[in-house]
LUMLUM-464831 format. One record per residue (C-alpha): residue number from 1; residue in one letter; x, y, z. Coordinates in nm, 3 decimals, always signed. Layout:
<numis>
[NUM; 'a'; [X; Y; Z]],
...
</numis>
This chain:
<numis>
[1; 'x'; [-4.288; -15.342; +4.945]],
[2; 'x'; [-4.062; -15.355; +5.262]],
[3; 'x'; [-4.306; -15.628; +5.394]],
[4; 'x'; [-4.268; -15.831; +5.096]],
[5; 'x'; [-3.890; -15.808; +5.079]],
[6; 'x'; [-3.897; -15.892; +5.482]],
[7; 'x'; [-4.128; -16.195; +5.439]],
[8; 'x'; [-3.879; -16.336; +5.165]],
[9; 'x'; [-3.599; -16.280; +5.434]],
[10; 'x'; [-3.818; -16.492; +5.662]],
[11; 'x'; [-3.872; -16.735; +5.394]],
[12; 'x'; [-3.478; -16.819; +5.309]],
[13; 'x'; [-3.232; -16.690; +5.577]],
[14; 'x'; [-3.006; -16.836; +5.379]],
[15; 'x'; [-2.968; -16.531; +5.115]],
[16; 'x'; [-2.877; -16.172; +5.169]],
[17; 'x'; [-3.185; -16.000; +4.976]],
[18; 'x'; [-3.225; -15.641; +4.891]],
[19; 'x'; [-3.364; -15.370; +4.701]],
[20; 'x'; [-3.169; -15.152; +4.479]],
[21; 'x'; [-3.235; -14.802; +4.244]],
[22; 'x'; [-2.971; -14.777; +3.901]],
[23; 'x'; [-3.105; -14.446; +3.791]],
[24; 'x'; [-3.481; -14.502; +3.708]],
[25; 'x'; [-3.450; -14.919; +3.770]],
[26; 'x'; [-3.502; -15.073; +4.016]],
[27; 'x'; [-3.445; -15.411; +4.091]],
[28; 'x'; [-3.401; -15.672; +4.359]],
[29; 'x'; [-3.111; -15.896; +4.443]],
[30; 'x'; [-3.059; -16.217; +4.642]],
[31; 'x'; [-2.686; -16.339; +4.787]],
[32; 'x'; [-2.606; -16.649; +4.868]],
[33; 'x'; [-2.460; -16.645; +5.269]],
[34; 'x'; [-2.255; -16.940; +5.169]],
[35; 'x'; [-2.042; -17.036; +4.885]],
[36; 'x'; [-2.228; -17.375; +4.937]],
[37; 'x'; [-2.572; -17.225; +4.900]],
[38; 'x'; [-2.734; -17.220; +4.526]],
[39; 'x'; [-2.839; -17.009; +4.341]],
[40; 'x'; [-2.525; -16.795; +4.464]],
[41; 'x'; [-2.671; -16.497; +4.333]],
[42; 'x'; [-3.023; -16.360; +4.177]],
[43; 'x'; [-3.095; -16.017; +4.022]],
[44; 'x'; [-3.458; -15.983; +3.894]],
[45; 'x'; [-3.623; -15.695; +3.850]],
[46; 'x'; [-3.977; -15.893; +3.970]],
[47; 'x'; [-4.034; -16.002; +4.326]],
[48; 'x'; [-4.242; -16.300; +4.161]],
[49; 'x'; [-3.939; -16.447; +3.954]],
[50; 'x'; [-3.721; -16.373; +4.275]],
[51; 'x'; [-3.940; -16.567; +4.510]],
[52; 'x'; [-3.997; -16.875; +4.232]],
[53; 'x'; [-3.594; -16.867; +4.160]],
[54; 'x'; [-3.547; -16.872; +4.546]],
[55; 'x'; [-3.813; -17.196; +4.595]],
[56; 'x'; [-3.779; -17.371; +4.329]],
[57; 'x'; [-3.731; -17.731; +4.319]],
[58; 'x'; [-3.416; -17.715; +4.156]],
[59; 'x'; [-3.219; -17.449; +4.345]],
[60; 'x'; [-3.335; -17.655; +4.675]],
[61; 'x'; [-3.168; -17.948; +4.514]],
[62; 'x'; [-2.877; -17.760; +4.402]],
[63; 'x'; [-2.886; -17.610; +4.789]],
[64; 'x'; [-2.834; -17.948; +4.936]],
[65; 'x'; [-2.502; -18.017; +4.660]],
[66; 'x'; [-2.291; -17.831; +4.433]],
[67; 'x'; [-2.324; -17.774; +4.085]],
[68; 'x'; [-2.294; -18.092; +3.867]],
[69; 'x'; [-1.926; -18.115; +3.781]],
[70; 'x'; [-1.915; -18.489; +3.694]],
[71; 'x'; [-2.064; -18.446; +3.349]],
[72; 'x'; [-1.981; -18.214; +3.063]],
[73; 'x'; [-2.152; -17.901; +3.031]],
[74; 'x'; [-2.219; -17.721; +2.660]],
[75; 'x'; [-2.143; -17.416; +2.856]],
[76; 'x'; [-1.804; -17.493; +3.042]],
[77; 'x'; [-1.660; -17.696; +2.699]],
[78; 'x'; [-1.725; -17.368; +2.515]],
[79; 'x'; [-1.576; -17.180; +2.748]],
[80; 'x'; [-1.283; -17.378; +2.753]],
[81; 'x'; [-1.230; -17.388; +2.383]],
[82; 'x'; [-1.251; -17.032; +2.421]],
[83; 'x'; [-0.962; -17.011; +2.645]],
[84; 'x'; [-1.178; -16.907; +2.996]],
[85; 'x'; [-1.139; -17.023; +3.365]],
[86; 'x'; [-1.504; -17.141; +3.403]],
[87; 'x'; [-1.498; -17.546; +3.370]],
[88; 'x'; [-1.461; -17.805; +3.530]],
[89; 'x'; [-1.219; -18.135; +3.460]],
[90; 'x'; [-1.552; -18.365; +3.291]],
[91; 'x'; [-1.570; -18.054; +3.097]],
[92; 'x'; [-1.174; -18.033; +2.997]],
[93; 'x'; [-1.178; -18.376; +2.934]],
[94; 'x'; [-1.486; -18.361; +2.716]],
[95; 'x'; [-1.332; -18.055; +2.512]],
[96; 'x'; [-0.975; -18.248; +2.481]],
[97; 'x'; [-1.129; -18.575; +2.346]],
[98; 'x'; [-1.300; -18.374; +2.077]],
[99; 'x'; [-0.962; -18.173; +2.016]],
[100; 'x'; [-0.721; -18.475; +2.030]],
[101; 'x'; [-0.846; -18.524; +1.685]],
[102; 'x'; [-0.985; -18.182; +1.524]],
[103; 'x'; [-0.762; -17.936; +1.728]],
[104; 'x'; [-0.938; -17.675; +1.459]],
[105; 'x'; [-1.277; -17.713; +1.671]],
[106; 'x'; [-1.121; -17.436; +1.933]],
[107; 'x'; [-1.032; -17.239; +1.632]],
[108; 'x'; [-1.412; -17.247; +1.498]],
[109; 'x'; [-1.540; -17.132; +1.877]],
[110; 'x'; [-1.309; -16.892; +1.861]],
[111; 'x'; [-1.396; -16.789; +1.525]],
[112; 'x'; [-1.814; -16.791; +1.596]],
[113; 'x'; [-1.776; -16.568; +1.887]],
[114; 'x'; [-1.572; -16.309; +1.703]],
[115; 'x'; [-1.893; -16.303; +1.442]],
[116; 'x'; [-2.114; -16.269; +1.696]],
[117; 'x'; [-1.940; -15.906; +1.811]],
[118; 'x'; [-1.914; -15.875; +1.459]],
[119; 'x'; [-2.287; -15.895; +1.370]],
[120; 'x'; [-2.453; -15.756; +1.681]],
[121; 'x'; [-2.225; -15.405; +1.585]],
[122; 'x'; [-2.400; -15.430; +1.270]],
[123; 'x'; [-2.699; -15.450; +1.327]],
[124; 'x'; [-2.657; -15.203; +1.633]],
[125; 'x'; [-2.553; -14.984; +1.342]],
[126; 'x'; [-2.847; -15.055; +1.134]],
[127; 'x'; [-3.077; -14.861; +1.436]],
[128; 'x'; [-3.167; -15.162; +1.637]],
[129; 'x'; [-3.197; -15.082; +2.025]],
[130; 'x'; [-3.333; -15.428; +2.151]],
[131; 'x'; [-3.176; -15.737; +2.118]],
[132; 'x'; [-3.224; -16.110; +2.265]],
[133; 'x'; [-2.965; -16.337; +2.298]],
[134; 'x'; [-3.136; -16.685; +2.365]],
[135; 'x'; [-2.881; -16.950; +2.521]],
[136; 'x'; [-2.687; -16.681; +2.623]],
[137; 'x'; [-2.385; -16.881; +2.800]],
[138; 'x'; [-2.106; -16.816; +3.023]],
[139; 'x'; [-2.025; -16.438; +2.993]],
[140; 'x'; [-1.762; -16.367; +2.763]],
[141; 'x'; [-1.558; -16.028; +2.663]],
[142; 'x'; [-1.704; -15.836; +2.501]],
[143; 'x'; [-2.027; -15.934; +2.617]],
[144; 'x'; [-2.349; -15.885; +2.371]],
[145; 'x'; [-2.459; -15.563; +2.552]],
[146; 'x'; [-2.119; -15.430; +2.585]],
[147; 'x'; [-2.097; -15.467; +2.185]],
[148; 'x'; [-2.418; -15.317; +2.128]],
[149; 'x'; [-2.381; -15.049; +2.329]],
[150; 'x'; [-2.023; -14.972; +2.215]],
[151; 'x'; [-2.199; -14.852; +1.900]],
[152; 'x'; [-2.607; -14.754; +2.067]],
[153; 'x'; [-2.548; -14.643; +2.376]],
[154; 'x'; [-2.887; -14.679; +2.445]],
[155; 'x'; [-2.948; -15.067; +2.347]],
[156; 'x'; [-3.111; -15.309; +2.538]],
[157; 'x'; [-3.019; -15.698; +2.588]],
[158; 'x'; [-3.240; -15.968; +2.737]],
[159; 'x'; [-2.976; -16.260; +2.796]],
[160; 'x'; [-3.188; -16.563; +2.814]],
[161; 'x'; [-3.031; -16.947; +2.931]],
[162; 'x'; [-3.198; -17.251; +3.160]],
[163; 'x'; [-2.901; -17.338; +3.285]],
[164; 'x'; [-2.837; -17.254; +3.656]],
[165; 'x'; [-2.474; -17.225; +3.617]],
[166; 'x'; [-2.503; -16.962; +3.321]],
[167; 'x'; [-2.817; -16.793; +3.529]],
[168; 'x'; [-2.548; -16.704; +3.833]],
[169; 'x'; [-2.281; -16.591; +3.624]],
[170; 'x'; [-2.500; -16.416; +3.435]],
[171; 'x'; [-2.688; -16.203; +3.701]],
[172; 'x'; [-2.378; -16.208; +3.900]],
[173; 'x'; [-2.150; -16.023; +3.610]],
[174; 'x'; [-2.433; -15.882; +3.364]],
[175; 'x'; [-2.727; -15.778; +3.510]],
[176; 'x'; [-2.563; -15.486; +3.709]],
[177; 'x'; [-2.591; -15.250; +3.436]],
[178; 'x'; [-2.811; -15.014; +3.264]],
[179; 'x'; [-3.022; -15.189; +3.012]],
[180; 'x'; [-2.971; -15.551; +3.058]],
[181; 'x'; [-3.165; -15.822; +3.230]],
[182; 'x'; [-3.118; -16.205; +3.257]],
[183; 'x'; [-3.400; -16.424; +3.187]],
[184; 'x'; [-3.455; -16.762; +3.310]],
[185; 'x'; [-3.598; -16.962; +2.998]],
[186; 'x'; [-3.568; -17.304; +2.795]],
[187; 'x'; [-3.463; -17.197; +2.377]],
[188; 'x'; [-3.736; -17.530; +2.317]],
[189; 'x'; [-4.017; -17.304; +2.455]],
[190; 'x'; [-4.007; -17.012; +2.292]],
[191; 'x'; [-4.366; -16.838; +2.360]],
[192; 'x'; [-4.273; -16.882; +2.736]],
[193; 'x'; [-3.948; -16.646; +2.688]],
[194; 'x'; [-4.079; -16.405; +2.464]],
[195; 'x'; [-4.406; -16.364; +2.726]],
[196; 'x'; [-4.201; -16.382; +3.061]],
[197; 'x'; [-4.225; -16.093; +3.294]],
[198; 'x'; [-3.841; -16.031; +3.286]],
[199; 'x'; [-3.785; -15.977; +2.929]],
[200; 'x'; [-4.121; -15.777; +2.829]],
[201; 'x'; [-4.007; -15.560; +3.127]],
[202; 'x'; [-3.700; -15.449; +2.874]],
[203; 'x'; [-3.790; -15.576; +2.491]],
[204; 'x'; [-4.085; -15.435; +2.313]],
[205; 'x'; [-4.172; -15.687; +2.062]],
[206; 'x'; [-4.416; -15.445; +1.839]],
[207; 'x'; [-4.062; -15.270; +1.767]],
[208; 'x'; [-3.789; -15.419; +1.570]],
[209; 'x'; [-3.571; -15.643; +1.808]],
[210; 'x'; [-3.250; -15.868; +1.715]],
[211; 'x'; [-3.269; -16.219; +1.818]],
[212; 'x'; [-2.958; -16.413; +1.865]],
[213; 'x'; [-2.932; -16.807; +1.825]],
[214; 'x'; [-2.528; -16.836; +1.833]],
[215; 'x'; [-2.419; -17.171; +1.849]],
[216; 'x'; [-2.713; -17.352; +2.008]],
[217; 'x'; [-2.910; -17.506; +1.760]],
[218; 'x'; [-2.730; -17.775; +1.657]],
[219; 'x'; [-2.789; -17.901; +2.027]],
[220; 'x'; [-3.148; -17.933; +1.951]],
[221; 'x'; [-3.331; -18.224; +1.752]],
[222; 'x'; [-3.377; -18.089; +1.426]],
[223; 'x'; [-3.752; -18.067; +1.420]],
[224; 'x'; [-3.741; -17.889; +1.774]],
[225; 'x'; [-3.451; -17.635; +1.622]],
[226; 'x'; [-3.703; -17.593; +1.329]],
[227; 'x'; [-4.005; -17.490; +1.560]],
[228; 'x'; [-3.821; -17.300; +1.761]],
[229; 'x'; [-3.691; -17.081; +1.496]],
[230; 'x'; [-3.994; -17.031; +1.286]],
[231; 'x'; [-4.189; -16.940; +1.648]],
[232; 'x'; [-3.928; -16.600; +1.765]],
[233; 'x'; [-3.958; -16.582; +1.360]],
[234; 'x'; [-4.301; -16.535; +1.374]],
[235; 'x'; [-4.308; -16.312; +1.662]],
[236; 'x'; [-4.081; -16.060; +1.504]],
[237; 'x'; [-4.187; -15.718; +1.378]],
[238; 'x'; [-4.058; -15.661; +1.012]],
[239; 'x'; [-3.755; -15.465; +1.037]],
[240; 'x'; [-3.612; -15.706; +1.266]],
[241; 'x'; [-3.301; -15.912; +1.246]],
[242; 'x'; [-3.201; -16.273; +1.328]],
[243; 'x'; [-2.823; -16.359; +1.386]],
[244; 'x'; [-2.746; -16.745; +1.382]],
[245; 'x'; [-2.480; -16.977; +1.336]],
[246; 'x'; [-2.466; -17.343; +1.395]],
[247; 'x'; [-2.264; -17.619; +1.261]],
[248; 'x'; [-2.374; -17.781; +0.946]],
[249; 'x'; [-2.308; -18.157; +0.835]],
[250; 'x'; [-2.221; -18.019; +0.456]],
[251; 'x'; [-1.874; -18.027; +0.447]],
[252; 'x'; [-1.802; -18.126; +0.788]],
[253; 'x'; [-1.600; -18.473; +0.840]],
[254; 'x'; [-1.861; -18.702; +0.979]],
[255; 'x'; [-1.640; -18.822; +1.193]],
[256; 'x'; [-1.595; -18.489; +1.365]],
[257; 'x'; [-2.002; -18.516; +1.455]],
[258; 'x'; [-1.964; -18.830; +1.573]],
[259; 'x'; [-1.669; -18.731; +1.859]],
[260; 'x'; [-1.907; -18.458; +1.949]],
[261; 'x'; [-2.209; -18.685; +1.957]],
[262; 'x'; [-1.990; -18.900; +2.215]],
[263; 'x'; [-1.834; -18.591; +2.383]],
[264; 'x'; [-2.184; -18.443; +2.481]],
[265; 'x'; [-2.359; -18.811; +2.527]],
[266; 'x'; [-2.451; -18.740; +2.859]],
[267; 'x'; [-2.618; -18.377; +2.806]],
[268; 'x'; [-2.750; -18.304; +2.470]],
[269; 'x'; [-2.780; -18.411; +2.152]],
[270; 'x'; [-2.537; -18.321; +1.874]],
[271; 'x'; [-2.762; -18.261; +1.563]],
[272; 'x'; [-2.600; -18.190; +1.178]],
[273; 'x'; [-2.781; -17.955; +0.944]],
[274; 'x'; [-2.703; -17.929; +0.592]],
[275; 'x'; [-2.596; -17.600; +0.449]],
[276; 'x'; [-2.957; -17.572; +0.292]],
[277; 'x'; [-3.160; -17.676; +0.628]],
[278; 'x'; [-2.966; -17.362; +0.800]],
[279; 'x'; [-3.052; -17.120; +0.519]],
[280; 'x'; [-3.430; -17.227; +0.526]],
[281; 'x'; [-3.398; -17.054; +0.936]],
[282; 'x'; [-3.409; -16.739; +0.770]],
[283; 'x'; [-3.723; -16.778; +0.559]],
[284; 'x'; [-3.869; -16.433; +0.533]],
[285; 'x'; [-3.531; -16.295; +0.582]],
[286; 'x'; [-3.314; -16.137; +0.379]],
[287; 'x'; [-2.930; -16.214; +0.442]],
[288; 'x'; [-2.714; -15.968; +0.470]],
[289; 'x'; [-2.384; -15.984; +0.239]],
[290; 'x'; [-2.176; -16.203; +0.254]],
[291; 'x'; [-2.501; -16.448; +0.296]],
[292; 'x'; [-2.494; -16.767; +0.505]],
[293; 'x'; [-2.113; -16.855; +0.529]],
[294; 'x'; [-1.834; -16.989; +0.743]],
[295; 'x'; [-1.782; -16.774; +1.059]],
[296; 'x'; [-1.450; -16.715; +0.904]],
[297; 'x'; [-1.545; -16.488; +0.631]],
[298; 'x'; [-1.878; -16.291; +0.787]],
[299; 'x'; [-1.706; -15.933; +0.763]],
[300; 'x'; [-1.396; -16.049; +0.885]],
[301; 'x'; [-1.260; -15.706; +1.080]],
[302; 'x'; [-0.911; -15.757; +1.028]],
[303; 'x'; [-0.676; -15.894; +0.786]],
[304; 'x'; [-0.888; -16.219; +0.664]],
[305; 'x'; [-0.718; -16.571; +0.781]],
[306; 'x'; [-0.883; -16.806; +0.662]],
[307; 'x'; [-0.803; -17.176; +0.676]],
[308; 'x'; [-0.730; -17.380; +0.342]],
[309; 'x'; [-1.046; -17.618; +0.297]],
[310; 'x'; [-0.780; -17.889; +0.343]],
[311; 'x'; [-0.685; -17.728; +0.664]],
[312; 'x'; [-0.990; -17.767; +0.842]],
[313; 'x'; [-1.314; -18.027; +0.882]],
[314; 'x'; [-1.489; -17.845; +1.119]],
[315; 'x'; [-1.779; -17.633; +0.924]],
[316; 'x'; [-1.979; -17.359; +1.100]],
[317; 'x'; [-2.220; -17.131; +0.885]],
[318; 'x'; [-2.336; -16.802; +1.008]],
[319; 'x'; [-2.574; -16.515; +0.871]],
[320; 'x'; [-2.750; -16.180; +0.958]],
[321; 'x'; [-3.117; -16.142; +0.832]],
[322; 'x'; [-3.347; -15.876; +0.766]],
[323; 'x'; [-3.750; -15.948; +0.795]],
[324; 'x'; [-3.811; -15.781; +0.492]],
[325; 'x'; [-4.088; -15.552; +0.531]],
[326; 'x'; [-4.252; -15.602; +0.134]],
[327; 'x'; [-3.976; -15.784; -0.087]],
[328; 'x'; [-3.648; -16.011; -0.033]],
[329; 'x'; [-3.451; -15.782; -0.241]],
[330; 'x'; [-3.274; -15.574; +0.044]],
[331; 'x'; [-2.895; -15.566; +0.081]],
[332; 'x'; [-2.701; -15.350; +0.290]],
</numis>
């Protein structure tokens, strides 16, 4: 093992690499020397993934120049409608032309990541352990595992993004502790994630396991959203649960799609589901009450303010399913 890890310092004197035992985990880490040098940071608990993160085409690319700042990024824009530091000023100005006309769209991030805590302490308290939060994101407070674990201590997150931005925060400020891992993987390929070395390392998919699709899939095609729901469907034991929310085109000001459509031109495409093309995600599911509805009103936790219909034009829908293990009838 000590030859390996000294033939990968040969290989790119450019990173600080070494080993390191959390308890009964080990895992290895790579530092950038340089603020200039990318990936900045790698934590992998397999010297394979290590090694291909280390040589592959796009980190030496990303060696040779920065980040790309120049064009929005779904990840920065969120983060800045969320009120974080990590952005850029393509990003700002992205997230500002969208808000100069629907300030309520920083309100509805806002809103969707409070469900999110909301629904992985549910289903944390429904005896789920594992959970998979595909297009993971910048980091933000309180972070998936940080919910989970807040209510089972002993729950497990695979955070899994493509983005190389998200990948360094991610192993930078998440991967440190106990039962948590960072997987590099694209949402559109779905068998690839659910087989890569990183997350069957942590997630046992013959157990029940929670997979989260928070505010992604409306940046997908719709047929490619489709397939790539129905395939981690598919792959679930029964007893599982699936947490989504995306925006929908029912009730949303078309307009609104359009701005975002222009907004994220350069970087993906902005796709509108109806209300009834989101519900049909969760074939096979059963929906927790409330059902599928606005973020707003999923178990508020707090003293329920929720916007006017005239107040707002901005639609997202979330719900919490069940694969129901003989009939759709189950309710919590």
């Amino acid at each position: 093992m000590n030859d390996q890890l000294a033939a990968l310092r040969d290989e790119f004197p450019g990173f600080r690499i070494w080993r390191e035992t959390i308890g009964d985990r080990m895992r290895y880490i790579a530092r950038g020397a340089g603020l200039g040098i990318s990936p900045h940071t790698v934590v992998t608990d397999e010297l394979g993934e290590l090694r291909a993160a280390l040589s592959g085409d796009a980190a030496q690319q990303a060696a040779a120049k920065p980040f790309e700042t120049q064009a929005p990024n779904i990840a920065r824009v969120y983060n800045y409608w969320l009120g974080g530091k990590d952005h850029h000023a393509a990003d700002r100005e992205a997230a500002d032309s969208v808000l100069a006309d629907f300030p309520e769209v920083a309100r509805v991030a806002r809103a969707n990541r409070e469900f999110v805590t909301r629904a992985v302490r549910h289903v944390a308290g429904q005896g789920i352990v594992q959970f998979i939060d595909v297009g993971a994101g910048l980091p933000a407070a309180p972070a998936v595992h940080e919910a989970a674990q807040q209510i089972a201590p002993d729950a497990r997150v695979a955070y899994v993004d493509n983005d190389p931005l998200v990948l360094a925060h991610a192993r930078a400020l998440l991967a440190g502790g106990p039962g948590v891992t960072v997987v590099n993987g694209d949402m559109r390929a779905p068998e690839a994630i659910l087989g890569s070395r990183g997350l069957r390392g942590l997630i046992d998919l013959d157990q029940p396991v929670c997979v989260l699709l928070a505010s992604v899939l409306h940046f997908l095609p719709a047929d490619q959203a489709d397939t790539t729901v129905a395939a981690l469907r598919n792959r679930m034991s029964p007893g599982s649960y699936l947490i989504i929310s995306a925006g929908t085109s029912t009730g949303t000001d078309p307009r609104l799609i359009r701005c975002l459509q222009s907004a994220y031109a350069h970087t993906a495409p902005v796709t509108g589901r109806t209300a009834d093309e989101i519900a049909a995600w969760f074939e096979g599911f059963s929906l927790a009450r409330p059902g599928l509805v606005d973020v707003w009103t999923w178990r508020p936790s707090g003293p329920q303010r929720v916007p006017r219909p005239e107040m707002t034009r901005a639609r997202f829908l979330a719900g919490v399913g069940r694969k129901v293990l003989v009939g759709p009838g189950w309710l919590p």
